[in-house]
C-alpha atoms as one frame of an Amber mdcrd trajectory, in Angstrom:
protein
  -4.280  -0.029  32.433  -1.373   2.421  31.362  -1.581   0.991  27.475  -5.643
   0.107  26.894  -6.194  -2.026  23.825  -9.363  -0.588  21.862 -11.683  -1.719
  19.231 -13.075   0.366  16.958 -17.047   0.712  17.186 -16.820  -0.134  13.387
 -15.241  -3.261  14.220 -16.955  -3.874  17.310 -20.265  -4.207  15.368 -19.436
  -5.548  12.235 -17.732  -8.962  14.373 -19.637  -8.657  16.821 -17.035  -8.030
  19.709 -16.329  -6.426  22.305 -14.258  -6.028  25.014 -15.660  -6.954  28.201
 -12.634  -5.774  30.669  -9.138  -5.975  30.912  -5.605  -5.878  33.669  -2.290
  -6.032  32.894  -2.753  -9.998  33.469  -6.004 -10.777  31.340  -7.750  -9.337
  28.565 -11.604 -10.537  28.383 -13.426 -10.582  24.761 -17.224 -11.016  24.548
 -18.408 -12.374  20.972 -21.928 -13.134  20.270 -20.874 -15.627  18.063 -17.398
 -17.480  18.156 -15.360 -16.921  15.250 -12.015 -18.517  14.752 -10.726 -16.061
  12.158 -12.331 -13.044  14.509 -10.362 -14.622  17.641  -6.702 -14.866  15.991
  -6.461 -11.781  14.660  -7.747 -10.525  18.258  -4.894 -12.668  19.840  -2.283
 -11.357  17.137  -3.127  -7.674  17.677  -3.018  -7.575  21.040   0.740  -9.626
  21.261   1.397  -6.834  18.679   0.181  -4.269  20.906   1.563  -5.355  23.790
   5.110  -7.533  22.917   6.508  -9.419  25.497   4.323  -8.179  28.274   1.207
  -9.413  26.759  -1.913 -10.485  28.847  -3.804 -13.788  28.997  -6.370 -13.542
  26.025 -10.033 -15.099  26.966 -13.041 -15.117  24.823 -16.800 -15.251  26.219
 -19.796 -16.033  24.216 -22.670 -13.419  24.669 -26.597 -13.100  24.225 -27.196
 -10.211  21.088 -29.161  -8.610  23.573 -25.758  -8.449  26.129 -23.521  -7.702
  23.511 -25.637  -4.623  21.785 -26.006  -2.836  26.247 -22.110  -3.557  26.616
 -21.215  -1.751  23.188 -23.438   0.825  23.865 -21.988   1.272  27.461 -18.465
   0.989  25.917 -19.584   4.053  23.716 -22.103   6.260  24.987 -19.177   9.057
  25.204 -18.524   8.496  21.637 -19.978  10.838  18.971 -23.009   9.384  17.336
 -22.290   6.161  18.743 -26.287   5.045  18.358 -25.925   5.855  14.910 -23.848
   2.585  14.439 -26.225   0.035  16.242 -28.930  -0.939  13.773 -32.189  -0.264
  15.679 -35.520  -1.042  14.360 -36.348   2.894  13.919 -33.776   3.040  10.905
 -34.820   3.037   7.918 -32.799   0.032   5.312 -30.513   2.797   4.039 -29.463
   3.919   6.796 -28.957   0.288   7.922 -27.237  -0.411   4.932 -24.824   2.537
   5.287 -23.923   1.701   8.882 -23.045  -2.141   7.949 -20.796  -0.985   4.763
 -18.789   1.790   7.146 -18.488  -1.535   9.906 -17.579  -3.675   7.262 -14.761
  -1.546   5.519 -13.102  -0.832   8.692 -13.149  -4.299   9.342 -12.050  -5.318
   5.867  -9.206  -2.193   5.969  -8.206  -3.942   9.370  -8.075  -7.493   8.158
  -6.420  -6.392   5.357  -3.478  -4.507   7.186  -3.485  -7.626   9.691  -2.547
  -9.801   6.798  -0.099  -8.080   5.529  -2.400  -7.495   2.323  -1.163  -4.718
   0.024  -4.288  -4.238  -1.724  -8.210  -4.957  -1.479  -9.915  -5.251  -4.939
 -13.771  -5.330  -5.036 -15.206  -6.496  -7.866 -19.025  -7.433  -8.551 -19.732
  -9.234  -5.136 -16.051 -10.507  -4.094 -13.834  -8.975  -1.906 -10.153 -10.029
  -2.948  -6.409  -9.285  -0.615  -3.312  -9.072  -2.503  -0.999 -10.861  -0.790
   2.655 -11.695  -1.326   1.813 -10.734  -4.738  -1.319 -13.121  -5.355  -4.859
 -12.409  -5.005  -6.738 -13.988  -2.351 -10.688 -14.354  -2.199 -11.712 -12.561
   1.662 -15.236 -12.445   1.471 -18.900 -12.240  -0.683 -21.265  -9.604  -0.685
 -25.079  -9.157  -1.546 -25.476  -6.675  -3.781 -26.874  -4.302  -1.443 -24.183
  -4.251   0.691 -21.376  -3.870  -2.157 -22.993  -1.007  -3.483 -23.104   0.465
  -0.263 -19.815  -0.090   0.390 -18.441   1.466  -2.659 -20.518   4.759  -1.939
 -18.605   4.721   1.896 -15.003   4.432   0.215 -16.342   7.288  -2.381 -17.262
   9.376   0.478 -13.986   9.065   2.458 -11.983   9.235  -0.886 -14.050  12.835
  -1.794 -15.474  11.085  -5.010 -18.007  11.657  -6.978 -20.682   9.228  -5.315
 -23.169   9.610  -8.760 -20.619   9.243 -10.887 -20.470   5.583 -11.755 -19.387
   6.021 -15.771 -15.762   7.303 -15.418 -12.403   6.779 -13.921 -11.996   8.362
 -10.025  -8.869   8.237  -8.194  -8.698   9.718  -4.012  -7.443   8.449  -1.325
  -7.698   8.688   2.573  -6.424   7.931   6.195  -7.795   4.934   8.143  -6.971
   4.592  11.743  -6.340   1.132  12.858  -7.751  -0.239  16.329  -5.129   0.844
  17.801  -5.083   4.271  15.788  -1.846   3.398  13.866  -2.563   5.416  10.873
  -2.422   4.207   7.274  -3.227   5.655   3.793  -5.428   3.869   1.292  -5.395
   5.070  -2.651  -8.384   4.657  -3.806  -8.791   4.054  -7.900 -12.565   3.257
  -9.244 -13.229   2.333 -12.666 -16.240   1.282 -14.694 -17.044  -2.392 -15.042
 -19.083  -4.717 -17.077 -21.847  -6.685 -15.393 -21.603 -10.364 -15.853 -25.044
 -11.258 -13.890 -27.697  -8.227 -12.631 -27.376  -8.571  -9.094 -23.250  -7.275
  -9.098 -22.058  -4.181  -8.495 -20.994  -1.891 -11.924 -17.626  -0.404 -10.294
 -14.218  -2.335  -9.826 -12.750  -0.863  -6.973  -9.005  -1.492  -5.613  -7.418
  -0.084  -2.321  -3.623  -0.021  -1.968  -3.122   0.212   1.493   0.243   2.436
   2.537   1.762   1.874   6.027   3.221   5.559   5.697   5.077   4.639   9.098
   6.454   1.193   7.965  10.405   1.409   7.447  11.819  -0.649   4.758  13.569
  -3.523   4.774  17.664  -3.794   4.921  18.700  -4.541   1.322  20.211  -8.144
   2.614  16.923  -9.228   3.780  14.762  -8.548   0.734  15.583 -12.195  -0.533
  18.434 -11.553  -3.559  20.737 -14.230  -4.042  24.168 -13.612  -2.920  25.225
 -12.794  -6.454  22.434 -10.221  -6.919  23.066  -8.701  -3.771  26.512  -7.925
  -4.794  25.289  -6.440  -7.928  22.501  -4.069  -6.429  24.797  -3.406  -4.040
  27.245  -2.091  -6.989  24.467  -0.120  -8.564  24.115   1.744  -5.135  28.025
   2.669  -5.565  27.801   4.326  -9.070  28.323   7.685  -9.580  25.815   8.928
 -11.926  23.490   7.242 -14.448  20.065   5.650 -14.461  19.236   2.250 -12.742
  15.429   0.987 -13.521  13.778  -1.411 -11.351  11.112  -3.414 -12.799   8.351
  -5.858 -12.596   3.721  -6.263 -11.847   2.138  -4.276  -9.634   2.747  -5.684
  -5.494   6.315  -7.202  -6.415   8.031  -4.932  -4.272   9.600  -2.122  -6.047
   8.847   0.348  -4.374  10.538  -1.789  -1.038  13.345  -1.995  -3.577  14.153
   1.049  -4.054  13.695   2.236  -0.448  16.313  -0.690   0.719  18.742   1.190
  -2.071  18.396   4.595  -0.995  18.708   3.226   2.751  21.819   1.455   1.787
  23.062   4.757  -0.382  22.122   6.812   2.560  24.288   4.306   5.212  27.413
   4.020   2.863  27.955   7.863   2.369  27.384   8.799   5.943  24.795  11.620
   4.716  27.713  12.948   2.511  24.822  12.422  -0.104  21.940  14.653  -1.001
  18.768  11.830  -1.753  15.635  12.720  -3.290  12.801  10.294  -3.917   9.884
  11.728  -6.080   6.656   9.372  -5.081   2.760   9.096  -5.895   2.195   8.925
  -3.217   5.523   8.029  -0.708   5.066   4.265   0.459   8.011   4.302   3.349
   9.809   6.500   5.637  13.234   7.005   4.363  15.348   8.834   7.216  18.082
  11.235   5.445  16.106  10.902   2.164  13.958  13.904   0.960  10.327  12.573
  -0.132   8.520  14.666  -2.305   4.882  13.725  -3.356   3.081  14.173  -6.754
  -0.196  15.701  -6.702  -1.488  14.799  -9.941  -4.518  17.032  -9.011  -3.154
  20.250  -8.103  -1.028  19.569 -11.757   2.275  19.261  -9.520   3.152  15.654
 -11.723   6.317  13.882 -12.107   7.829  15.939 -14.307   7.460  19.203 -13.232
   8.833  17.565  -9.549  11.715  16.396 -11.470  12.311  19.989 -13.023  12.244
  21.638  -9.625  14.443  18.836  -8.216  17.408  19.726  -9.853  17.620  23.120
  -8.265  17.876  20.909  -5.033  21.191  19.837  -5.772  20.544  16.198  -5.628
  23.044  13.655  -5.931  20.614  10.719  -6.226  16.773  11.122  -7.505  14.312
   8.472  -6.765  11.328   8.327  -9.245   8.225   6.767  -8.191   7.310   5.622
 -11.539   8.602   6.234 -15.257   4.710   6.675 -16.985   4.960   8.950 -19.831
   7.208  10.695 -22.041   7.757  14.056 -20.277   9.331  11.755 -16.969  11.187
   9.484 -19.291  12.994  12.371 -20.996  13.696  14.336 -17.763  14.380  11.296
 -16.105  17.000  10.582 -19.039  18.341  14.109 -18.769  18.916  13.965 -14.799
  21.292  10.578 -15.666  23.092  12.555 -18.340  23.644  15.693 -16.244  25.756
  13.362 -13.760  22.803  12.352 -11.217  22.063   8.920 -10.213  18.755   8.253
 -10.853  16.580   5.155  -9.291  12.693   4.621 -11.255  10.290   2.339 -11.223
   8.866   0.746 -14.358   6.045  -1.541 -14.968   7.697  -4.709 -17.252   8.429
  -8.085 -17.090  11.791  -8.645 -18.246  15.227  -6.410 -18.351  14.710  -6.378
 -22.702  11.389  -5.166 -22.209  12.644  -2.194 -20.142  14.806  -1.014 -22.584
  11.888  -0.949 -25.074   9.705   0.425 -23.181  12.155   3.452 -22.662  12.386
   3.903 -26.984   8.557   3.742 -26.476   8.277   6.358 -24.297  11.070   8.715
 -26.986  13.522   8.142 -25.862  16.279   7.098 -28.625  18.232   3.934 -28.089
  21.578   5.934 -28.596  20.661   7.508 -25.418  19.403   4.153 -23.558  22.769
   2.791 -23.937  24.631   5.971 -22.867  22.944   6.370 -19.367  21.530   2.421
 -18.446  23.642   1.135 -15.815  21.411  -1.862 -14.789  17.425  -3.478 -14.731
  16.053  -5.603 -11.696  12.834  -7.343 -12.663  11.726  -8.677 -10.135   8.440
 -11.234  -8.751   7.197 -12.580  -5.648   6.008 -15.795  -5.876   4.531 -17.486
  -2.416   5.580 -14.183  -0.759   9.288 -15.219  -2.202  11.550 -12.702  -4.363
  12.938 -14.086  -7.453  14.899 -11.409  -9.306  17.269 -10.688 -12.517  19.188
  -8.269 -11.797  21.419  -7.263 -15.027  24.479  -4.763 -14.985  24.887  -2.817
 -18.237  28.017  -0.611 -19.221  28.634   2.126 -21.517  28.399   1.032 -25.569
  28.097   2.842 -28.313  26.788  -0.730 -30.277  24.597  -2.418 -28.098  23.585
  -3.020 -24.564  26.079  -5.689 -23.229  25.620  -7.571 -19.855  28.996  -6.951
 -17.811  30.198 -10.365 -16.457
């Protein structure tokens, strides 16, 4: 076939699939054992894969003994492809380490499936974030968990030993159809409620860094809002925060602005977004990202940005006092600046900003608006709040 739909030997092994042949009019899938939630992802990634010319979609039930010759035929040119069947030469380590790398590919691949932005493990539950809520996916033995922890250590360059302290990373996972994505990896200490969980919390956020953002008019504002973030886009120079948890689509948010900034001005319009790490690809926007590691933070990105000659900066996230104050000092100095900020309501923004040093005389002299927004069932519901220039207090503009 001129486009060949592939499975990962991860996958292939962990769901016990494979594919048994395929034309451009039917795609055959052998499964030892049949799994509904296996066979409609199958049938949704391949119409993915192949849009309106997609195949006819069968599924046959094999023997283990079938299933383990046909993977190994479908791999012998792999590199160690025996190294992924579970024989009974292998020791229970190295068992256990080939069933964790299956099952986070498979996970990683459900996950981006679904539409999930993150995957938290925690004790013996696997969890998706999606549309902003946290779904249970799946239960682990302990085992298997702990295993699976050491894999995304491994991948992430971790510490594997180190089980006591804070470790962020992050890699690349290729898809089945080797669409890359990037996972940030954070692991953190965590209290044992019964002996037999894991001791690490571990979240993924999972970063389509090919995924294009969505038009501002389709990111579910109400006309009213629409008009207003629209208005924010159109202002010459001051500092426009948007807000709200962790997954409620900021970060989309402020990519749909710059897109629309970027559209109206016809790339008359230097645009800068400063990210950790960037989430979209923003065409006629230049994305800079932090490395935290390498000491290259927000606000020494922010210092060198202004020798760019930007007429709009993008900031990732406003966390400490050094970004707040050169964030502040980009809106003064007749930039329009766009940041992130973790709170739940427009008042709360504004505090957060004295918080962070930043005097209130100075709040009201460069705010020009909040959006706080929330998904809710995969649904946005916003405030989105214009602010003018007072020397007395912050005053919503009708």
């Amino acid at each position: 076939m001129k486009n060949e739909f592939l499975l990962s030997p991860a996958f292939c092994l962990y769901n016990k699939v494979v594919v048994l042949s395929q034309s451009s009019e039917c795609i055959v899938f052998g499964l030892v054992q049949k799994n509904n939630d296996v066979c409609d992802r199958l049938i949704r990634s391949v119409k993915l894969f192949f849009g309106t010319t997609c195949p006819r979609i069968e599924f046959s039930v094999l023997a283990l003994s079938e299933f383990t010759k046909k993977v190994s035929s479908v791999f012998k040119s792999d590199e160690r492809p025996s190294s992924l069947i579970r024989t009974e030469s292998e020791s229970s380590s190295e068992q256990a380490e080939n069933v964790a790398a299956a099952l986070l590919d498979s996970l990683l691949a459900n996950a981006c499936d679904m539409n999930a932005t993150d995957i938290h493990i925690e004790g013996l539950c696997v969890r998706f974030r999606i549309s902003g809520i946290l779904r249970e996916h799946e239960k682990l033995d302990k085992t298997i968990a702990v295993s699976l922890i050491r894999r995304i250590k491994v991948l992430a360059n971790l510490n594997v030993a180190e089980c006591r302290k804070p470790q962020d990373g992050q890699f690349a996972f290729y898809g089945m159809n080797h669409h890359p994505v990037y996972v940030r990896v954070s692991c953190v200490p965590a209290v044992k409620k019964e002996k037999t969980e894991a001791e690490e919390s571990v979240v993924l956020r999972l970063l389509d860094v090919q995924r294009m953002p969505l038009a501002l008019s389709a990111l579910g504002f109400k006309p009213r809002q629409l008009a207003a973030v629209q208005q924010m886009c159109s202002i010459p120079f001051g500092l426009v925060l948007i807000c709200g948890a962790t997954g409620s689509g900021k970060s989309t948010t402020a990519g749909a602005m710059l897109e629309y900034m970027h559209a109206k001005s016809d790339g008359t319009k230097k645009l800068v977004s400063i990210e950790d790490p960037p989430e979209y690809v923003l065409p006629g926007v230049t994305q800079i990202a932090v490395r935290t590691d390498t000491g290259f933070d927000f606000s020494d990105v922010l210092r060198s940005v202004f020798r760019q000659d930007p007429d709009v900066i993008m900031i990732g996230e406003v966390r400490d006092e050094a970004t707040a104050q050169t964030a502040v000092q980009a809106a003064l100095t007749g930039h329009l600046v766009l940041a992130t900020l973790h709170t739940a309501t427009a008042s709360q923004a504004v505090m957060r900003l004295c918080e962070l040093s930043v005097t209130r005389s100075v709040v009201q002299a460069v705010l020009r608006g909040v959006i706080v927004q929330r998904l809710e069932a995969g649904v946005l519901a916003a405030t989105v709040r214009r602010y003018r220039q007072t020397y007395c207090h912050l005053q919503e503009r009708a």
